[in-house]
N, C-alpha and C positions, 0 to 999 in steps of 0.2 A: 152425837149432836144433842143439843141439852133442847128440853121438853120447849122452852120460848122461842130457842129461833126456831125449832122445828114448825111449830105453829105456824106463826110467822112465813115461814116458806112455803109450807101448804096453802096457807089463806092463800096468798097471790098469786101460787101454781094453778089453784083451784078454781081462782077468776079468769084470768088467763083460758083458762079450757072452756070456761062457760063462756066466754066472749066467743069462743069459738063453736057453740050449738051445743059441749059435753051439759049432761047435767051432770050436779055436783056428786054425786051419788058415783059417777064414772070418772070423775077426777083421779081418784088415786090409781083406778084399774088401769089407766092408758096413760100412752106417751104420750108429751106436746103433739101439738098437729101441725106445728110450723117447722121450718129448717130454715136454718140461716140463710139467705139467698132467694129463697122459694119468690114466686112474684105470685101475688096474692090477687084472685076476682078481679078486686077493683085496678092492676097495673103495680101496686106498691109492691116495693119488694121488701119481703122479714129480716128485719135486722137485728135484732135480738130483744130479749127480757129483761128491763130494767129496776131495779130494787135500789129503796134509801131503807134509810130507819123510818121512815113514813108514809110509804109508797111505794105502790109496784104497777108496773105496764109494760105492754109491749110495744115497739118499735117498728115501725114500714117506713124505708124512703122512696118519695114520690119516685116516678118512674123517671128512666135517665133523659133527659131534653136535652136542646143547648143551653150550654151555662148564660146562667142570670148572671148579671153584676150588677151589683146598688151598692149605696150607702147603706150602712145601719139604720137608719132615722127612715129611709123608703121600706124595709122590708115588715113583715105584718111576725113579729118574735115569737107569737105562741105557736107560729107552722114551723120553726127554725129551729134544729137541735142548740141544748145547752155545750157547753165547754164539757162537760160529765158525758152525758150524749153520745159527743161525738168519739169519745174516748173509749165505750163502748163499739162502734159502732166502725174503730179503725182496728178493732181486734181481726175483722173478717175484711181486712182494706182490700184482699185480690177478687173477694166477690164483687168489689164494688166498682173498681178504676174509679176512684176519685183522685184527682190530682189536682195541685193549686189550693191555692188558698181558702178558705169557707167561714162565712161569717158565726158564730154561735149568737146562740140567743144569750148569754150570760153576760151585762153589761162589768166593764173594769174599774171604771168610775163616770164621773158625768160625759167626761171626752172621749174615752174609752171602752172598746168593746174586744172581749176575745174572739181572734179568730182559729182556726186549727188545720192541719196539712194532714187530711189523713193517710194518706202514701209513706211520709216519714214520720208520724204521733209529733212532730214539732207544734207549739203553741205559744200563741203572742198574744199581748194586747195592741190592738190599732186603733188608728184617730177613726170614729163615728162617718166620720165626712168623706174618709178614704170609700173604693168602691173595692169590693171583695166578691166573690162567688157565691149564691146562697141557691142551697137546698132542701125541700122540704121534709117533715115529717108524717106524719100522723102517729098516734098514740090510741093505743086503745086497751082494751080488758084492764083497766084503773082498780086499784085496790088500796082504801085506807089501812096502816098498820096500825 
């Protein structure tokens, strides 16, 4: 692994833990604290670690309810995984049972918003005004790259 992404990987491993109570000093000696699935204090359940070239976080979906359906234009997009997200997120689809359609936060164009099936990773864009399934996130232990 070349010295930059290593960095790089550490940095966000290393927030990640401290979001979690590690201090950073204990970062490297310990595993993550989460598992894929785990349902975490607050009811969310851990759905994995996500990294760009400029960012890292981790991933909870709110706890399971009955399905919401809205338009795009009714749901609040920063609680709403992106099209990336959810892609992520249909790696571990049999911890999840999500089935049906789900809105992402990632708009297509003005009319247009992606949505995603996580059961089969198929993905569209649909009209804004259609009404799809939407489920939340939270994100947390943030790391600039």
């Amino acid at each position: 692994m070349n010295t930059l992404i290593q960095k790089t990987f550490l940095r966000g491993y290393k927030t990640g833990l401290e979001a979690a109570g590690c201090a950073p000093s204990q970062a490297i000696k310990f595993s993550p604290p989460y598992k894929i699935g785990q349902v975490l204090e607050d009811g969310y359940i851990y759905a994995g670690f996500y990294q760009t070239d400029k960012e890292s976080y981790h991933i909870a979906l709110a706890p399971k309810e009955e399905p919401i359906k809205m338009s795009f234009e009714e749901m609040e997009r920063e609680k709403v995984p992106s099209k990336n997200e959810w892609s992520l997120i249909s790696i571990n689809k049999d911890l999840f049972n999500l089935k049906d359609f789900y809105w992402s936060s990632t708009e297509y164009d003005n009319g247009y918003a992606w949505i995603f099936c996580v059961q089969s990773g198929y993905v569209d864009n649909n009209n804004k005004t259609n009404t799809n399934l939407v489920r939340c996130v939270r994100r947390f232990g943030h790391s600039i790259i």
